[in-house]
Legacy VTK file of the C-alpha trace (Angstrom):
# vtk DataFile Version 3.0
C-alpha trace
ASCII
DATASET POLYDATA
POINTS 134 float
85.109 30.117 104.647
81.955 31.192 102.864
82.385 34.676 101.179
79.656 37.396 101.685
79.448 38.782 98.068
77.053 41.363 99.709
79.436 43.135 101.884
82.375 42.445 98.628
80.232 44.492 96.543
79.547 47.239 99.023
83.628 46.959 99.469
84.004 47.124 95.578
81.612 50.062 95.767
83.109 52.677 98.364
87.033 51.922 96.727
85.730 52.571 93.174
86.432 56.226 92.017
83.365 58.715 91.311
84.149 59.107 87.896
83.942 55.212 87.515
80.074 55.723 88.437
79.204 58.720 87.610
78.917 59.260 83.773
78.850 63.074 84.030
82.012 63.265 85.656
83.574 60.607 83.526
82.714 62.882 80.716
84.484 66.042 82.385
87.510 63.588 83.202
87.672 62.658 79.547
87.033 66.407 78.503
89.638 67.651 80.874
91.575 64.824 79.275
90.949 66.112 76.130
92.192 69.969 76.703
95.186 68.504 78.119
96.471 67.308 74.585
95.264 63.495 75.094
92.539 61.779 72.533
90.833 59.967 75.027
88.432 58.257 72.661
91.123 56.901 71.009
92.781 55.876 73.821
89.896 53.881 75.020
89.418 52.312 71.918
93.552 50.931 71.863
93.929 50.327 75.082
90.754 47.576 75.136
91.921 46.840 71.889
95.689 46.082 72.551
94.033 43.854 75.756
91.708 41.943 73.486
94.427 41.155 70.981
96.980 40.137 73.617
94.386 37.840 75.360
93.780 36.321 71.831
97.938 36.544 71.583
98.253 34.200 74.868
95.325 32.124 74.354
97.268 30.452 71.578
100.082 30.137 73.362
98.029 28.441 76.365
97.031 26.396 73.696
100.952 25.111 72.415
101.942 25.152 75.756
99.086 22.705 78.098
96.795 21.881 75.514
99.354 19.899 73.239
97.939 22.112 70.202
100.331 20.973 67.219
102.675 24.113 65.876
101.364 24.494 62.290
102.033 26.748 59.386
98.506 28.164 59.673
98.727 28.439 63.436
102.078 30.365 62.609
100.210 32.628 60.674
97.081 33.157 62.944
99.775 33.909 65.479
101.278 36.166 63.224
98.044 38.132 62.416
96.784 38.621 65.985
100.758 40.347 66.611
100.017 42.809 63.480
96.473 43.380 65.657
98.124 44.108 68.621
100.699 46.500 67.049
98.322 48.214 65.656
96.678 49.438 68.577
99.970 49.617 70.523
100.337 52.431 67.697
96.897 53.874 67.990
97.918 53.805 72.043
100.969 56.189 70.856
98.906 58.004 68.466
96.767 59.089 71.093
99.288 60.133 73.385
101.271 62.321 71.183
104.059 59.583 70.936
106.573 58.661 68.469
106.165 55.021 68.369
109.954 55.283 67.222
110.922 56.700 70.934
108.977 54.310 72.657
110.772 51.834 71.368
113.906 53.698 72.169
112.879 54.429 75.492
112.447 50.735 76.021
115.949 49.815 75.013
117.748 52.810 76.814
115.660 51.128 79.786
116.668 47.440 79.383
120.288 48.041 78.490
120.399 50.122 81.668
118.679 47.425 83.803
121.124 44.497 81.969
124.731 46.323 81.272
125.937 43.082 80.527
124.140 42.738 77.475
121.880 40.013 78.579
119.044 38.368 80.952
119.378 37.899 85.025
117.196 37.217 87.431
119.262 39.211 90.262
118.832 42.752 88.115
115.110 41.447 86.709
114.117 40.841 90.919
116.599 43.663 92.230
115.604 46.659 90.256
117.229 49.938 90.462
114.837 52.977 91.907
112.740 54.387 89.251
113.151 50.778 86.746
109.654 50.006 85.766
LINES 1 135
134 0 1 2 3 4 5 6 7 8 9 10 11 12 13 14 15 16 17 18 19 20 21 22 23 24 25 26 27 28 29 30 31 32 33 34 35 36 37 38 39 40 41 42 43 44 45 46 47 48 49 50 51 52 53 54 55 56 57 58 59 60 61 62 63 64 65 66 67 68 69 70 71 72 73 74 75 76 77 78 79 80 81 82 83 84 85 86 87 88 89 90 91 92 93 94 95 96 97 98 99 100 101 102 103 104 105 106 107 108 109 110 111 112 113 114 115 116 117 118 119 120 121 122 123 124 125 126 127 128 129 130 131 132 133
């Protein structure tokens, strides 16, 4: 099967929201954004941040796990670094949202110990969620 990147991009093009390709409107969106208590700037800038830093995250781990990379002290503390990168814009993320970093964290536990009463892992609750567990 050959693919017809013409007709994928026309595809790509009528599913993409407005204020995707519109810059004026992406600037209301943000504005509205904005009035609504959010910092959108800010939550641009840790969101692509907090992706960047987790790709850099796993592509060490990629590299320990099928690469055969040897675990050294200074890959240790590379590993270590690029986890103080990503928390830090996991906090700008918060800051930007008006959240306590503390009761995200919170939230997250309340959540977990609710999906695993037992206190630990399974695959039957992790596959078999209960309504509303994201």
């Amino acid at each position: 099967m050959t693919a017809d990147l013409s007709r994928y991009s026309h595809f790509v093009d009528t599913v993409t929201s407005e204020s995707s390709k519109d810059l004026e409107l992406w600037i209301a969106r943000l504005r509205q954004l904005q009035a609504e208590g959010i910092s959108p700037s800010l939550l641009s800038t840790g969101s692509t941040g907090l992706a960047g830093e987790s790709g850099e995250f796993a592509e060490i781990v990629k590299k320990l796990n099928w690469h055969g990379k040897p675990l050294t002290q200074e890959l240790l503390d590379h590993m270590k670094k690029e986890l103080g990168d990503i928390i830090f814009y996991w906090t700008m993320c918060c800051q930007s949202l008006g959240f306590d970093p503390n009761d995200v964290i919170k939230l997250n536990v309340d959540k977990l110990q609710a999906r695993y009463p037992e206190g630990h892992f399974s695959v039957e609750r992790a596959e078999n969620r209960a309504e509303g567990d994201i």
